[in-house]
C-alpha positions, -999 to +999 in steps of 0.1 A: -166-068+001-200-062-014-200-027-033-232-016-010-209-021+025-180+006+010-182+036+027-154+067+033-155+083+070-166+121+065-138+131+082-110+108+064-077+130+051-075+117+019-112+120+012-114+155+025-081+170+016-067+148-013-042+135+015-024+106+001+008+084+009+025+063-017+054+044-019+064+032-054+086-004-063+110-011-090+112-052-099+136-063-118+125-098-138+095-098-119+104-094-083+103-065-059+137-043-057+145-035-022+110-046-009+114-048+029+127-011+029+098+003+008+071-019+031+088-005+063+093+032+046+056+031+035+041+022+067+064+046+085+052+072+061+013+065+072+021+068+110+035+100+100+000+113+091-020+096+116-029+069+094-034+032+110-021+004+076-043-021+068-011-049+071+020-053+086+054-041+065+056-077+059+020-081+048+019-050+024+051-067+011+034-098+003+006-087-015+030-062-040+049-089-045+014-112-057+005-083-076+041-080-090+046-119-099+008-119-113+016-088-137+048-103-148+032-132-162+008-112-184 
């Protein structure tokens, strides 16, 4: 996405209040420990606050686990 489309509703939570949700992931030789709990946990965690996730559970899991096997290369 071009840097000059980027924009922050003025009324998001996490803009206005420092509201934030996190979910954090062990791996173990590279790959995601428990990573179906922590994707379901997380975006149960965000419809908690009243915030819609960008993926599924499945689809947050799939991109951690990129990021994961990319990092564990370097």
């Amino acid at each position: 996405m071009p840097r000059c489309d980027l924009a922050v509703p003025v009324g998001d939570a996490g803009f206005v209040l420092g509201a934030t949700v996190t979910e954090q992931l062990r791996t173990i030789r590279g790959r995601l420990f428990l990573p179906t709990e922590h994707g379901e946990r997380l975006v149960a965690s965000l419809a908690a606050v009243g915030i819609e996730p960008p993926e599924s559970p499945t689809g947050l899991v799939e991109a951690a686990a990129e990021v994961a096997s990319h990092n564990h290369r370097l």
